[in-house]
C-alpha positions as CSV (number, residue, x, y, z in Angstrom):
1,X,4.3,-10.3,27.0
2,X,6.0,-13.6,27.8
3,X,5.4,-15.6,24.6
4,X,4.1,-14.4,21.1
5,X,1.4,-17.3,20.1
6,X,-1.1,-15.3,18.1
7,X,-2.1,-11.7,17.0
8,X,-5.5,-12.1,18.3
9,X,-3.1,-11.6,22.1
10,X,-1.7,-8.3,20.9
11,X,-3.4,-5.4,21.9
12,X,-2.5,-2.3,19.7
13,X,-0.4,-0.6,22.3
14,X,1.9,-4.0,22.6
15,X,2.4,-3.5,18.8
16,X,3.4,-0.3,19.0
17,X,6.0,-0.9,21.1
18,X,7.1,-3.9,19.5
19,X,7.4,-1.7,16.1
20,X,9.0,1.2,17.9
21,X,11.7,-1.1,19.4
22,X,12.3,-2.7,15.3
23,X,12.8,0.8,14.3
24,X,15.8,1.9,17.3
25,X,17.2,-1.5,16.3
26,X,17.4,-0.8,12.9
27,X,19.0,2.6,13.1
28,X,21.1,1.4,16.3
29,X,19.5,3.6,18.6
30,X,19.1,0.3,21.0
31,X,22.0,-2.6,20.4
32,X,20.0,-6.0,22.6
33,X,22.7,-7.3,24.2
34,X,22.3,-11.4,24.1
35,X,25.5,-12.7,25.2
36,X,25.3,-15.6,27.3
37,X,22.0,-16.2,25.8
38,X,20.4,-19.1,23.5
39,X,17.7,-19.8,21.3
40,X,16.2,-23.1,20.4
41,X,14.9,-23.2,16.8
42,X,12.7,-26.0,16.5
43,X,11.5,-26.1,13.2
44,X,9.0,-29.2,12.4
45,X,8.2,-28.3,9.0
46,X,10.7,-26.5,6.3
47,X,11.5,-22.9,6.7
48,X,14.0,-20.4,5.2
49,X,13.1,-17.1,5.5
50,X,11.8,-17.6,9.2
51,X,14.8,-20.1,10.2
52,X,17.7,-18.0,9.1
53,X,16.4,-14.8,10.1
54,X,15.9,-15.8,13.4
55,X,19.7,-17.2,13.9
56,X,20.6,-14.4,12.3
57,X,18.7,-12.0,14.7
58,X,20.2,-14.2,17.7
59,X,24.0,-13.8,16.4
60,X,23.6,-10.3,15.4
61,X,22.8,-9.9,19.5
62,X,25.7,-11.8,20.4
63,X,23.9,-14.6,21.2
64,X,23.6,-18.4,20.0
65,X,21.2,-21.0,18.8
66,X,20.5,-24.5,18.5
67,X,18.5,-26.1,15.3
68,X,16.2,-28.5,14.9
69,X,15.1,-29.2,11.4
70,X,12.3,-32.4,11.4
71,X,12.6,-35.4,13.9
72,X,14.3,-37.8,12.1
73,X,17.2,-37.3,14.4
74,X,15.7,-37.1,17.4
75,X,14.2,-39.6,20.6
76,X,10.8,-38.6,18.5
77,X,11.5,-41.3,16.7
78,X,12.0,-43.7,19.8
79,X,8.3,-42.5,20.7
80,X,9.4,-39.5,23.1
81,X,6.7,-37.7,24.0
82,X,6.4,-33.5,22.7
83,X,6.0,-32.4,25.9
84,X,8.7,-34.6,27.2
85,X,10.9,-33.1,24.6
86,X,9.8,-29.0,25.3
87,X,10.5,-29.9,28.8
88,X,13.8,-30.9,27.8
89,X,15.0,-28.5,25.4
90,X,13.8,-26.1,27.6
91,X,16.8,-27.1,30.1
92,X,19.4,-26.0,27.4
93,X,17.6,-23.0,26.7
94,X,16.8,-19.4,27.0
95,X,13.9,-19.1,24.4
96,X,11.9,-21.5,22.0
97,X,11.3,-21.0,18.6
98,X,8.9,-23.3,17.0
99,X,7.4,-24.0,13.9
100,X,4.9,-26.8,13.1
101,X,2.4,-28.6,10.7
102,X,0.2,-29.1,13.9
103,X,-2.8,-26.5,14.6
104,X,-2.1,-24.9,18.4
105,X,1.1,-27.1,18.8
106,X,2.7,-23.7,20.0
107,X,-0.1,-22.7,22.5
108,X,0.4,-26.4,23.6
109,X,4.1,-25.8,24.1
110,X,3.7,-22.5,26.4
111,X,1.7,-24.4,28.7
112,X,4.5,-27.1,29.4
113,X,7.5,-24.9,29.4
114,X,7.9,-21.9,32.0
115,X,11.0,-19.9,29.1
116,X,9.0,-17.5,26.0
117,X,7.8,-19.7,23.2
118,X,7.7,-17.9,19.8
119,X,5.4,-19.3,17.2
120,X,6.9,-19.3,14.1
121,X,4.1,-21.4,12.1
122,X,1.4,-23.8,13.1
123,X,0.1,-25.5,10.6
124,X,-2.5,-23.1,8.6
125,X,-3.5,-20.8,11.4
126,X,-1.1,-18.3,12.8
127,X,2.6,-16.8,12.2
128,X,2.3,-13.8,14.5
129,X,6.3,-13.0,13.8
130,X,5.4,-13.0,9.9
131,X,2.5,-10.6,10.6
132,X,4.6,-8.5,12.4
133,X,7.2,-7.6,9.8
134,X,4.8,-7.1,7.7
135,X,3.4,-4.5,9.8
136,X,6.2,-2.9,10.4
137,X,6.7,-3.0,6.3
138,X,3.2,-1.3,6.1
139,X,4.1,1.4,8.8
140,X,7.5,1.8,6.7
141,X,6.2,2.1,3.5
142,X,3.0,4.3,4.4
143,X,4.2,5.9,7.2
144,X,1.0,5.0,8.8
145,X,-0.9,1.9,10.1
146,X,-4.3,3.4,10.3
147,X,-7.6,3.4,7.4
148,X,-5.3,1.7,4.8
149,X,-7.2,-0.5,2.1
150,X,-5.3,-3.8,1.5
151,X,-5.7,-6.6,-1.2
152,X,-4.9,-9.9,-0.1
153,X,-4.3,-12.5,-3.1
154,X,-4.0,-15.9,-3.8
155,X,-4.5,-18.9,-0.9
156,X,-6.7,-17.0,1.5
157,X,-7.6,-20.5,3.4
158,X,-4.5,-22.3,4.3
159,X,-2.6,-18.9,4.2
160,X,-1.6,-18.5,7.8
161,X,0.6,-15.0,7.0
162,X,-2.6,-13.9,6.2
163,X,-5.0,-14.6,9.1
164,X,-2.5,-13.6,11.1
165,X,-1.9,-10.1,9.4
166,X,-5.7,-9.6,8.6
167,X,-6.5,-10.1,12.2
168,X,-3.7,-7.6,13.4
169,X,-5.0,-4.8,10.5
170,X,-8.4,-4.9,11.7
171,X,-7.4,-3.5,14.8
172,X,-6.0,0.2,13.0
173,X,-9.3,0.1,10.7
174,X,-8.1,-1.7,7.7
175,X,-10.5,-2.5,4.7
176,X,-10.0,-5.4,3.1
177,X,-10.5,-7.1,-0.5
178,X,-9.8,-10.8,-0.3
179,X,-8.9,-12.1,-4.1
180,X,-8.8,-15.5,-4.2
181,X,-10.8,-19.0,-5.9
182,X,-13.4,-19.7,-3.5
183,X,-12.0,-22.8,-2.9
184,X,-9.4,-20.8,-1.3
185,X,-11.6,-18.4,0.5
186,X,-10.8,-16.6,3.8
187,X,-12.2,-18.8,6.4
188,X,-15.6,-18.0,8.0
189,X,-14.4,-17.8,11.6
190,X,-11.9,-14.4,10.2
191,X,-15.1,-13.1,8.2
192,X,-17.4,-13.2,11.2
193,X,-14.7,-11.7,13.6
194,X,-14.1,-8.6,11.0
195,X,-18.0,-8.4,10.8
196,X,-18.4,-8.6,14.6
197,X,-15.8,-5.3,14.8
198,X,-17.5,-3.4,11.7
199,X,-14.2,-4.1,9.4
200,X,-15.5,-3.9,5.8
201,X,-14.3,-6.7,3.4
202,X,-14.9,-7.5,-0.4
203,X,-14.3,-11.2,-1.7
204,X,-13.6,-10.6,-5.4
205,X,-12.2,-13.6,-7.8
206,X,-10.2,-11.7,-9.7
207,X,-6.8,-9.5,-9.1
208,X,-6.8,-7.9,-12.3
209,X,-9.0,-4.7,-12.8
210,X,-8.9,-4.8,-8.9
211,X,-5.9,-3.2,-7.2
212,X,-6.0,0.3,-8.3
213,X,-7.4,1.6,-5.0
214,X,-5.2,-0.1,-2.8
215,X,-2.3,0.8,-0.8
216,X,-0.9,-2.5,-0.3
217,X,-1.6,-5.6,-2.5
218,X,-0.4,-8.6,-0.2
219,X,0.2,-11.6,-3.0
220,X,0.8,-15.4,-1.5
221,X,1.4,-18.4,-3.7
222,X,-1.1,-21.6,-3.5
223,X,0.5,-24.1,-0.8
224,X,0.9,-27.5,-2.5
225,X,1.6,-29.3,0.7
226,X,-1.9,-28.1,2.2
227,X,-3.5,-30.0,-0.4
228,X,-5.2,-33.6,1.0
229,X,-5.9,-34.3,-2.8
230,X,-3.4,-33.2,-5.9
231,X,-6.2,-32.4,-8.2
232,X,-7.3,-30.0,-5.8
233,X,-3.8,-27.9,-6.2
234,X,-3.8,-28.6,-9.8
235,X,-7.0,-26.7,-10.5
236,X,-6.4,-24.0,-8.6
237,X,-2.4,-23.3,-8.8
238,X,-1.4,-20.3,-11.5
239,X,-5.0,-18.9,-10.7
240,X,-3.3,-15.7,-9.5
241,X,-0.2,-13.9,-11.1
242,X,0.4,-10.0,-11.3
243,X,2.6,-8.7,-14.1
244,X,3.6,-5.3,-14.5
245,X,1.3,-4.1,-17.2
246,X,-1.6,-4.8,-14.4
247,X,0.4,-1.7,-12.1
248,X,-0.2,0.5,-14.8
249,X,-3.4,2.5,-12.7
250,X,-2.0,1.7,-9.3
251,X,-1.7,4.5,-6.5
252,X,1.6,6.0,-6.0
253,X,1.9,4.9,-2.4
254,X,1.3,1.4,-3.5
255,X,3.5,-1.4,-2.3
256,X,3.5,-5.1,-3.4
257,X,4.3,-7.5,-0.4
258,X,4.6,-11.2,-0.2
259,X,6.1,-13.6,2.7
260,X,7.7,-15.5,-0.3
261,X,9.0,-18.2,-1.0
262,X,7.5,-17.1,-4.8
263,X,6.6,-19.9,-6.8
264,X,4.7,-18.0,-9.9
265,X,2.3,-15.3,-8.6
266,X,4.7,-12.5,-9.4
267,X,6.3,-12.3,-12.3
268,X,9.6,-10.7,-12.4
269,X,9.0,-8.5,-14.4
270,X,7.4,-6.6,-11.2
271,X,10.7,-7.2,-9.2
272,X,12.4,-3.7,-10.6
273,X,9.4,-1.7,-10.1
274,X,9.5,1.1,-7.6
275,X,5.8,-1.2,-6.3
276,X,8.2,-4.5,-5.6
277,X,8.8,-4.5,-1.5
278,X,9.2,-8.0,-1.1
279,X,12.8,-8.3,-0.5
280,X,12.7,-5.3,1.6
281,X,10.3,-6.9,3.7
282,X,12.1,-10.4,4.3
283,X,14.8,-7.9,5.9
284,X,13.0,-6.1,7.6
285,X,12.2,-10.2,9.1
286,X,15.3,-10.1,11.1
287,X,15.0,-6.3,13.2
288,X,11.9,-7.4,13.9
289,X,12.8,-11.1,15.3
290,X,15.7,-9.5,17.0
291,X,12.5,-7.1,18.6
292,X,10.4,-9.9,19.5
293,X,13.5,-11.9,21.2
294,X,14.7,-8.6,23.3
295,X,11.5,-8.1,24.7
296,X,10.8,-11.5,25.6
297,X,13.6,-12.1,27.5
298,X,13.5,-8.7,29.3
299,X,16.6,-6.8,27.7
300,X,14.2,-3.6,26.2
């Protein structure tokens, strides 16, 4: 693996191993050694989660990073070319981290530079690293990833933690309900890949009365800045929010996840519930980054 760009490049084994090496590094069993090392965050559009826990990961290796938040301070605004700028970041660098509003932009970047590119977010279609803590979340909470049944709510169409973790389930023989508006639907091109590999689905409209046969319940908020047209977001935002009386018939194994931030989709109320995993998973963020950058660069 020399850059992680989409799930649809993973084969099962690679995640596997990817998981294996999250869990040593959580319980110490390996300790990456990145010394002498550094990481380029560029980071086109805002980011929390996904920026800190990525410098954290590097620093936690002994490691170092440089940040790029926007291009307002940068010869982008002098009309510098991307490419010329990958090409020259890459210079300073061990290993890019991206994140962008722009469809592909990271495909487009591992194709100019020669060091691992990470995608960290382009636009609404992938965010492979996202999909992987969540996965190993799943693996932690079920103890399995095979034949689970999971409920993914809220903006199915610009969601891009959610192709990305749909299309890495279907390979372990997930079944699916998608609850969402259909204006936020899943897109057509995920629908007809599930159906091409025999991966049931439901599309349902509404959450509540619908969860209690799941194992995992995967909640997102309705992205604002996706929105061409206001009206749009103002139709559709509050459409989906899970309270605690809606857990009451839930399985026991059941586990609420969400790549946060939370906006009001889960009320708080479900936050001390032994269901609420959400903050487990955003740390689980940084073994798994601190996975993804070992292998990468060779040191596991």
């Amino acid at each position: 693996m020399k850059n992680l760009i989409s799930m649809r490049d993973l084969k099962p084994e690679e995640i596997y191993h990817l998981l294996s090496v999250t869990e040593k590094i959580e319980k110490g069993e390996i300790i990456p050694d990145m010394q002498r090392k550094l990481a380029a965050l560029l980071f086109f559009e805002p980011s929390t989660r996904t920026m800190f826990s990525f410098d954290t990961a590097m620093k936690r290796m002994n490691g170092d990073t440089i940040i790029m938040s926007g291009t307002k301070n940068t010869s982008a605004k002098k009309g510098e070319s991307f490419a010329d700028t990958l090409q020259t970041i890459a210079q300073y660098s061990d290993i890019i981290i991206m994140r962008s509003p722009t469809e592909g932009a990271a495909r487009f970047a591992s194709e100019v530079v020669e060091i691992p590119i990470v995608n960290a977010g382009d636009g609404a279609n992938q965010h492979p690293t996202q999909a992987l803590l969540d996965l190993y979340s799943i693996l932690k909470t079920q103890g399995t990833l095979k034949n689970l049944k999971i409920g993914l709510a809220g903006d199915l169409r610009f969601g891009r933690t959610i192709h990305s973790l749909t299309q890495a389930m279907s390979l372990f023989g997930a079944e699916f309900k998608f609850i969402s508006p259909s204006f936020l639907q899943m897109p057509d091109y995920i629908k007809d890949d599930l159906t091409l590999q025999n991966v049931k689905f439901d599309e349902i409209r509404e959450m509540n009365g619908n969860i209690s046969d799941l194992d995992i319940l995967y909640v997102t908020r309705i992205q604002k800045e996706r929105f061409a047209d206001p009206e749009d977001y103002e139709k559709v935002k509050g459409s989906y929010v899970l309270n605690r009386d809606m857990l009451s018939h839930v399985k026991d194994n059941f586990k609420v996840l969400h790549p946060l931030p939370r906006v009001d989709e889960i009320n708080t109320d479900v936050d001390n519930t032994k269901y609420a995993y959400y903050f487990s998973q955003a740390k689980n963020g940084v073994y798994t980054r601190q996975a993804i950058i070992s292998i990468l660069l060779g040191e596991v």
